[in-house]
Steps between C-alpha positions, in 0.01 A plus 500: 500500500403142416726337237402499132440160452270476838303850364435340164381159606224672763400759237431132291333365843278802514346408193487109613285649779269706329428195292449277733200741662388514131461161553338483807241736431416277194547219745191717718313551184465154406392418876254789519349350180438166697330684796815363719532894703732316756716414201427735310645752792790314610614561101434881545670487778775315400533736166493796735839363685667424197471878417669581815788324485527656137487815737722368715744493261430791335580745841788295528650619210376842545672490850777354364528814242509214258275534136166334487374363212171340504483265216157385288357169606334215253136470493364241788372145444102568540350152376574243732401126451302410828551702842750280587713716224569803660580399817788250326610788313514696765754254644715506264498842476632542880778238418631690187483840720678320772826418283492877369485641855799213596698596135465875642663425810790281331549828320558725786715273664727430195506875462554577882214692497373478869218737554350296207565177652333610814203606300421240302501255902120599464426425187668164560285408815192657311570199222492230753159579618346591176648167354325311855184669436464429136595131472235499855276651259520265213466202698136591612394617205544158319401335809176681493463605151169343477383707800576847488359585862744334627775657307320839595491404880862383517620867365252678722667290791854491402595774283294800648748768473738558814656791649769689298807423513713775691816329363401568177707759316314829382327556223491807217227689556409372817 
């Protein structure tokens, strides 16, 4: 079984998920409003992976034989200043996640915990390329926030979703 500490701090990162597809749905919503589909699906999309790594995590525990809580999330931002906004906030998001998936890991090591360790190598990698794709992301957008084709045409060419990811641990349900 995973140790204590590790078990409490992903039953918190669960809930860190789940908000953060809150967020991206509202994210999806505000882009849908604009008539930007291409961003507008890269949000649902992104909202919909955000929910599987809460997943993720969740079978690990149940694996594990360790207790799941899933904890209540805050209410998303859903007003956003310009459409430059989300994306930005979207940024940040991924860097905040990023130090909870890298304080997770600390955890299992400082507890010896090595089947946790080796789970949370994914999660790590995962952080790299969300963080890439984001900051990627908010760089066009307020290079071309004055011309939302282009915007639209840069996520239609570079962030069409890829293949999954047969690396990728398993996910509850699934």
């Amino acid at each position: 079984m995973p140790a204590d500490r590790f078990v409490a701090q992903l039953n918190l990162q669960i809930g860190n998920e789940y908000a953060a597809h809150q967020q991206y749905v509202a994210c999806a919503v505000y882009y849908d409003a604009l008539t930007m589909p291409q961003t507008a699906q890269f949000f649902y999309d992104q909202a919909l992976e955000e929910r599987g790594h809460a997943m993720m995590m969740v079978k690990y525990l149940v694996d594990q034989d360790a207790p799941v809580r899933i904890p209540g999330v805050e209410a998303p931002l859903t007003e956003f200043a310009d459409l430059v906004a989300p994306v930005e906030l979207a940024l940040e998001q991924e860097k905040r996640v990023t130090a909870q998936i890298n304080e997770l890991t600390r955890i299992a090591r400082e507890e010896y915990d090595f089947a946790s360790d080796q789970f949370m190598q994914w999660f790590i990698k995962e952080q790299v390329e969300e963080v890439a794709t984001m900051s990627d992301l908010v760089t066009v957008v307020r290079r071309s926030r004055d011309n939302i084709e282009a915007i639209e045409d840069y996520i239609q060419r570079e962030q069409s979703g890829g293949a999954a990811d047969p690396t990728a641990p398993s996910v509850a349900g699934g």
